[in-house]
N, C-alpha and C positions, 0 to 999 in steps of 0.2 A: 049462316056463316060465322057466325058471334060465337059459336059451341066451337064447331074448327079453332079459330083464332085462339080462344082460349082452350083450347086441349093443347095446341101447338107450344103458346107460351107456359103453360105448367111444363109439358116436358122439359124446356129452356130451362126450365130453372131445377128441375132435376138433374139434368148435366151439370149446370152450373153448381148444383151442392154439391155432384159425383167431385168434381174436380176439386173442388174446397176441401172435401173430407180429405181428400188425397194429399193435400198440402199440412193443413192445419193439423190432422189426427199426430198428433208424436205418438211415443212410444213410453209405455210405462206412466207410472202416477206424473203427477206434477207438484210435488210438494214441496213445502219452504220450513228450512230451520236454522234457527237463530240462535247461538249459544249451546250448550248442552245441561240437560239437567242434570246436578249433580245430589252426592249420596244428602238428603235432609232437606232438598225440593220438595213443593210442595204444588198441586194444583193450585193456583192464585184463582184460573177462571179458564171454565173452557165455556165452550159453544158450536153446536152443529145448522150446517145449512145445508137444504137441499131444494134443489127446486128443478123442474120436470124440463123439459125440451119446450124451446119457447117458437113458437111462430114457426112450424115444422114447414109448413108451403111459403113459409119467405125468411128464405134462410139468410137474410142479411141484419138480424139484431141479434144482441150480445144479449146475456145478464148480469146482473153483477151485484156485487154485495159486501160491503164493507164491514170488518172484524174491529172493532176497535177498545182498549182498556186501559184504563188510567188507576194509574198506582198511590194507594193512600200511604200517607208517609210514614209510614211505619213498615212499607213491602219496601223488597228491591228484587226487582224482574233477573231474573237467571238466563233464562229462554222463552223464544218465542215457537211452537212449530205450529204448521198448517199440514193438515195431511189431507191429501185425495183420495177419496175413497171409494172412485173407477181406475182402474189398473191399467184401463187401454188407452188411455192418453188420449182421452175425448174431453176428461173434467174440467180442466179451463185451468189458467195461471193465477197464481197470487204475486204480488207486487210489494214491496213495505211502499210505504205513502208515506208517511210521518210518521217521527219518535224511534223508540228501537230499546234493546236492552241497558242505555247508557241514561236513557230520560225515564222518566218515570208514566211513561206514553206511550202506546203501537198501535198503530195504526195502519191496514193492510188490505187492500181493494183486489178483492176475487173475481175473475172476468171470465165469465164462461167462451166455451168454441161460439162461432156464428150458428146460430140454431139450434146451440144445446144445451142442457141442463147442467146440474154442478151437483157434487155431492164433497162437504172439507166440514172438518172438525178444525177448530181453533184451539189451542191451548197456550197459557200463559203458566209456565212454573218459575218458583219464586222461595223466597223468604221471606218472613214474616216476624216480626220486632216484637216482644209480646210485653216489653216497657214500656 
């Protein structure tokens, strides 16, 4: 009876992701930009994260992962962008947390779908003081 019970409850929770994905999946990247880079930007810093589908039979954890760069005083931040690099609106949202293009700070907490993975490049452009 213990096999029954639990064939039972795995499908339960197959429905239950069916209906999540239906909810949660948007449409398109989900990506974040902050300012625009202009003509004599410069890459200040980028950085890529990816990470696979987490806890596929218990679709109720996130993942998530934090972008963060501080500006030596000699930079000033231009723009910030985060880009998604799943098109189908599975790869999860980014959020600014702290700082922004006015502080010499960003900080930006990427939260994947319930049960899936992430795939965002981070980049920070800028100028750079070279007195």
């Amino acid at each position: 009876m213990l096999v029954d019970g639990t064939l039972a409850f795995m499908d339960g929770v197959g429905r239950i992701e069916a209906r999540w994905q239906k909810f949660s999946a948007g449409t398109g990247r989900h990506s974040l930009a902050m300012g625009k880079p202009a003509a004599g930007d410069k890459v200040l810093y980028e950085e890529k994260i990816r990470k696979g589908y987490c806890c596929y039979f218990l679709p109720i954890f996130r993942q998530t992962h934090t972008f963060r760069y501080n500006c030596s005083e000699y930079e000033l931040m231009t723009s910030v962008i985060v880009e998604d690099g799943w098109d189908d609106g599975t790869g999860g949202n980014p959020e600014l947390k702290a700082g922004g293009l006015r502080d010499c700070y960003v900080e930006i907490l990427v939260t994947s779908r319930i049960g899936r993975g992430m795939d965002f490049k981070f980049y920070v452009f800028g100028r750079k003081d070279e007195n």
